[in-house]
C-alpha positions as CSV (number, residue, x, y, z in Angstrom):
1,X,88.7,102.0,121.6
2,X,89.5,102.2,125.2
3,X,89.5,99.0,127.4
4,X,86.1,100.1,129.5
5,X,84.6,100.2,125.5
6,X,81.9,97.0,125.4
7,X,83.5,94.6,123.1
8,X,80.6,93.5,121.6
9,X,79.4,97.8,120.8
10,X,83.1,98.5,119.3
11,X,82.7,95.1,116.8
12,X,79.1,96.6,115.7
13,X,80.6,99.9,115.2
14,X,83.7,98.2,113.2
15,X,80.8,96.3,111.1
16,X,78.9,99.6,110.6
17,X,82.2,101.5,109.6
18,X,82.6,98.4,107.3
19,X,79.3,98.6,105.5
20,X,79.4,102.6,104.7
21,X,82.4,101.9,102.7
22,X,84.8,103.8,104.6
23,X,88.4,103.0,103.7
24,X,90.9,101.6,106.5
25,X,92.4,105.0,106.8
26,X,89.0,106.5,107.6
27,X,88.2,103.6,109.8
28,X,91.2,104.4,112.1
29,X,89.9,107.7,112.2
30,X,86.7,107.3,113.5
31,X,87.9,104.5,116.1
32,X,90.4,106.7,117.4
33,X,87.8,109.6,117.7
34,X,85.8,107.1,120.0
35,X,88.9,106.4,122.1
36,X,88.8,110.1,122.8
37,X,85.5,110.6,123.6
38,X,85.3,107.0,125.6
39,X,88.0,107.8,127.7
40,X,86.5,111.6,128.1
41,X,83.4,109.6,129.5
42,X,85.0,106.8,131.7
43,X,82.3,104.6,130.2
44,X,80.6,103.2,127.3
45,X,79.3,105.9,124.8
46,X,76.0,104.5,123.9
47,X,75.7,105.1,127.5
48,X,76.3,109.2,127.3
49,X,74.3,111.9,128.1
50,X,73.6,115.1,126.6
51,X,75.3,117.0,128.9
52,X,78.5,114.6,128.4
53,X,78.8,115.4,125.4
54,X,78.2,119.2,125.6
55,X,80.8,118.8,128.5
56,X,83.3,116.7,125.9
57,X,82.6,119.5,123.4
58,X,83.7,122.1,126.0
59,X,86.4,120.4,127.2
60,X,87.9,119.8,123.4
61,X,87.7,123.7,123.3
62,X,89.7,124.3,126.3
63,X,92.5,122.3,125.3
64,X,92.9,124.4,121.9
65,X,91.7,121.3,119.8
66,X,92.3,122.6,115.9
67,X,88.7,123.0,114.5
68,X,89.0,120.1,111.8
69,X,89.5,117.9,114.4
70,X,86.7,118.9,116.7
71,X,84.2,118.9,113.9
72,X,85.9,115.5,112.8
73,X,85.2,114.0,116.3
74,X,81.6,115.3,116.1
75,X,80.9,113.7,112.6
76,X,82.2,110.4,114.0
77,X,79.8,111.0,116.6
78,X,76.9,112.0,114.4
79,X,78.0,108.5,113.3
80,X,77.9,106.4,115.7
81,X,74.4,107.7,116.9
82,X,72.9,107.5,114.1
83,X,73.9,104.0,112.9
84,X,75.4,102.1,116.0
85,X,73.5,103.3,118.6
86,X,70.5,104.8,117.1
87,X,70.1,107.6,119.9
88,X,68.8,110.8,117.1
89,X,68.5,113.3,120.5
90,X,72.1,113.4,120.7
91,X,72.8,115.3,117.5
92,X,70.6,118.1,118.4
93,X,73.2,119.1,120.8
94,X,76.3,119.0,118.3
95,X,77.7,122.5,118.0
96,X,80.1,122.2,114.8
97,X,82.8,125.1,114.7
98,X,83.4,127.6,111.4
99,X,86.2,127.1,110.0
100,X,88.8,130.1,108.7
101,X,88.8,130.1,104.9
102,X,92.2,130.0,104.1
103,X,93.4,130.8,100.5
104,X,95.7,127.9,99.5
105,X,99.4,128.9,98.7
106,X,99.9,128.0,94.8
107,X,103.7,127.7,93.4
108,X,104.9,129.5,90.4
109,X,106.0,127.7,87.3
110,X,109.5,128.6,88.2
111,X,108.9,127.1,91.3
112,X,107.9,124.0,90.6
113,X,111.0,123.6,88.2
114,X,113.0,124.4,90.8
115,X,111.5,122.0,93.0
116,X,111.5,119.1,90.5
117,X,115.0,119.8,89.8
118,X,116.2,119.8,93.1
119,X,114.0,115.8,93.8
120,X,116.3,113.8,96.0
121,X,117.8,110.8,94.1
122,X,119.4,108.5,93.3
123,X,117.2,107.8,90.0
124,X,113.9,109.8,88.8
125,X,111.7,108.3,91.0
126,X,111.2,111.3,93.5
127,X,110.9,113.9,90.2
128,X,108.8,111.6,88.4
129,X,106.3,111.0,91.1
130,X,106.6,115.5,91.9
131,X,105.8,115.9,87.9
132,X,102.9,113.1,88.1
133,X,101.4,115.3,90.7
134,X,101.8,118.7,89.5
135,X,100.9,117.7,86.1
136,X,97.8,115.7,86.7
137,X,96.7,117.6,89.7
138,X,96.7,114.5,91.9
139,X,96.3,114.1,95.8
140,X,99.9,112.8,97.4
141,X,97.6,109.6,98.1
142,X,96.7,109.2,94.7
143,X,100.3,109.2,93.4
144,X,101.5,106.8,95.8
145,X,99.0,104.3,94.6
146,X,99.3,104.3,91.2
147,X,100.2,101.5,89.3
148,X,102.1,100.7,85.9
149,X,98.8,99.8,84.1
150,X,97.0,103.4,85.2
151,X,99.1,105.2,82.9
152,X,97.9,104.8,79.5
153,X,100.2,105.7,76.8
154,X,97.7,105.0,73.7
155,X,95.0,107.4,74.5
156,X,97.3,109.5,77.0
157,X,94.7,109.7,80.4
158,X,96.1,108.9,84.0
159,X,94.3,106.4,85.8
160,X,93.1,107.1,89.0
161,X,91.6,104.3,90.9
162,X,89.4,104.9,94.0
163,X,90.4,108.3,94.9
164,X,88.8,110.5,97.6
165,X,85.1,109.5,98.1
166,X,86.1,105.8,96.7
167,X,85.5,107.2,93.2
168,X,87.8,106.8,90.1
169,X,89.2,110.0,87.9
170,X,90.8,110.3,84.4
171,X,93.2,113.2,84.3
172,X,95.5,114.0,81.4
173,X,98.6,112.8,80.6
174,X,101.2,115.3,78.9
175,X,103.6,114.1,76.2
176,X,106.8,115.8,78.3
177,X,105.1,113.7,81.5
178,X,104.6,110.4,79.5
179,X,108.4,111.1,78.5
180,X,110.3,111.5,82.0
181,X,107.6,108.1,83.0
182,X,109.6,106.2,80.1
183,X,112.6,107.3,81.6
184,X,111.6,106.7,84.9
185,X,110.4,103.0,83.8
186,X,113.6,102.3,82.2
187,X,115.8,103.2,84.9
188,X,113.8,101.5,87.6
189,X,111.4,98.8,86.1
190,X,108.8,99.4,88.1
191,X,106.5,96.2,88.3
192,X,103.0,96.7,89.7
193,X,103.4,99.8,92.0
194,X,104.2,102.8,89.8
195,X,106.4,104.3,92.7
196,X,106.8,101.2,94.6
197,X,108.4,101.5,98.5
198,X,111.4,100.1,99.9
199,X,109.7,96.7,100.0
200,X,108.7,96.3,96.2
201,X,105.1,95.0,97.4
202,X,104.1,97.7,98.9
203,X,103.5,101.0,97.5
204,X,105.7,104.1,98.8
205,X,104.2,105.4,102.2
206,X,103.1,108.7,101.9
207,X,104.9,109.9,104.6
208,X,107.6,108.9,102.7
209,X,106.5,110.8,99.5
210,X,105.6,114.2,101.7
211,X,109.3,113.6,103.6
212,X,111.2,113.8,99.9
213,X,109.0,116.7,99.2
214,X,110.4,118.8,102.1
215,X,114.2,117.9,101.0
216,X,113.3,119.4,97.5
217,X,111.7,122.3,98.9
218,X,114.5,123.2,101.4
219,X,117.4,122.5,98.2
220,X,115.1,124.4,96.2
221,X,114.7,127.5,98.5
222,X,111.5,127.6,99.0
223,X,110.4,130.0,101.0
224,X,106.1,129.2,100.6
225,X,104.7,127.1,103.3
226,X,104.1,124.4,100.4
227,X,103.0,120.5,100.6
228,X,102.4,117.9,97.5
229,X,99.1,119.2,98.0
230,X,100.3,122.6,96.9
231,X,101.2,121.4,93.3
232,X,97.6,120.6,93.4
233,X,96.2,123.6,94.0
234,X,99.1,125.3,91.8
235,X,97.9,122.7,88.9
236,X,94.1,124.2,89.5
237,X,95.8,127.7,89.5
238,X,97.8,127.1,86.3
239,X,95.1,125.9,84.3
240,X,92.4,128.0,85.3
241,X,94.3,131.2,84.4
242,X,95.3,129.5,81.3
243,X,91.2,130.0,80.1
244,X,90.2,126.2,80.9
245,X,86.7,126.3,82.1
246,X,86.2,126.0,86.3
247,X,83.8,123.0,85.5
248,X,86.4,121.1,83.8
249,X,89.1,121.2,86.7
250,X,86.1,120.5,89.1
251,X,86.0,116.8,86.9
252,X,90.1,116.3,86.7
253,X,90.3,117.6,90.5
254,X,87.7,115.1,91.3
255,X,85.2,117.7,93.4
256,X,81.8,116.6,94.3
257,X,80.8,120.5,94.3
258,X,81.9,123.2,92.2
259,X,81.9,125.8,95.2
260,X,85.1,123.5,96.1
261,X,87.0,124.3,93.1
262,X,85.7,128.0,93.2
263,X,88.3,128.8,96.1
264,X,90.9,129.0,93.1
265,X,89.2,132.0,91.5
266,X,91.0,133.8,94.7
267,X,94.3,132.9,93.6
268,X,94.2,133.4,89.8
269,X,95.6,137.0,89.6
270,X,96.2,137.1,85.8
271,X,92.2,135.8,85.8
272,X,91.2,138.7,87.8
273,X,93.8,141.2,85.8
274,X,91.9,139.9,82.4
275,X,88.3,141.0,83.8
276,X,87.2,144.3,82.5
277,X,86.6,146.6,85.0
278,X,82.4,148.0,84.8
279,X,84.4,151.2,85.4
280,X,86.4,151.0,82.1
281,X,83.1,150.2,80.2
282,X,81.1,153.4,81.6
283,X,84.4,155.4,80.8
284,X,84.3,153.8,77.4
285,X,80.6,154.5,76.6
286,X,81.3,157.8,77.8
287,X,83.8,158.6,75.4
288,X,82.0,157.1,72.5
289,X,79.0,159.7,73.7
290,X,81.6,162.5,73.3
């Protein structure tokens, strides 16, 4: 945090952070949320008034701060007063923002081909690691952190260790995917890291893995805003027009809630086309009256 931030409150607040569970990624989060609101304040937080932080709300408002991160900022907030500096007065006067429900964009079959085909090279390490995702359904994090042992070739599941909400997933593992994998391994003898970065240690850096995706999507002509996350919600898509039941791709997507793997419903056209219409039965009964 800031360099006004008591020493001794930011190491409680590291210990706190430490003791939920939250992963080092997270933890950066939160502490640079504090930063903020510290340096909003021009002193120590656990020092902060209500009207502070109504005035820190207001001012995140009139400098156009994006809604997910103004209700980040207030759930690191909600934190911190409820575990660092026990202050429960202070959440009363939170005001979270709605969000927009956006509709996420889902690729087509053709173009996702086009996009695996068009994987920078050299090697198959860009296409394998787009086909692990699209065909699994997994987060760009996940992929980047598999390793050689999470792919299981006997009973044909995808490991995934520790995914979002710390919690570890099965999802299936296709005969064509386990293929281009072999080919993949052979070529580049992976050791460890399935998709390992320039330094071998370390896995690839996501940023990395999100940058390659780009180059495919520009060679590919892509004209959809898409992501690695889109193959995600196309693999959702795919399989829930295909008749696999919404519960089951809320367990492979790894959703607490099944409202979170509803929002796919409103991007499944040929699911929607295949619903009879009460207008057709009436109609029907109608004509069987006649």
């Amino acid at each position: 945090m800031s360099d006004q931030y008591v020493p001794a409150l930011r190491q409680r607040f590291l210990e706190d952070m430490q003791i939920k569970g939250l992963q080092p990624k997270t933890q950066t989060m939160y502490l640079r949320a504090m930063r903020e609101f510290t340096r909003f304040l021009s002193h120590s937080p656990d020092t902060a008034t209500p009207e502070e932080l109504r005035g820190f709300q207001l001012d995140m408002k009139e400098r156009g701060v994006g809604v997910p991160t103004f209700n980040n900022r207030l759930t690191v907030l909600s934190f911190f007063y409820a575990t660092t500096s026990p202050r429960p007065e202070m959440k009363r006067h939170m005001r979270y923002q709605r969000a927009a429900k956006k509709i996420p964009v889902v690729l087509s079959a053709e173009e996702v081909t086009r996009i695996l085909e068009a994987a920078p090279g050299p090697g198959l390490k860009y296409r394998a690691a787009f086909r692990v995702a699209d065909g699994g359904g997994l987060r760009a994090s996940e992929v980047t952190h598999l390793k050689v042992g999470d792919i299981d070739s006997d009973r044909m599941p995808i490991r995934v260790e520790q995914g979002k909400g710390l919690k570890d997933r099965q999802v299936m593992l296709s005969p064509n995917l386990l293929g281009l994998l072999r080919d993949y391994y052979r070529e580049a003898r992976p050791a460890g890291w399935l998709f390992p970065g320039r330094n071998r240690v370390d896995p690839i850096a996501t940023r990395q893995f999100n940058r390659a995706f780009g180059v495919a999507c520009d060679f590919a002509e892509i004209k959809k805003n898409a992501s690695p996350h889109t193959l995600r919600h196309s693999f959702a898509t795919h399989l829930l027009e295909g008749g696999t039941d919404i519960r089951v791709i809320q367990v492979l997507l790894g959703h607490a809630k099944l409202e979170t793997t509803t929002v796919y419903t409103k991007v499944a056209p040929k699911t929607i086309q295949d619903v009879i219409s009460p207008l057709n039965l009436l109609v029907g009964r109608k004509g069987e009256a006649v």
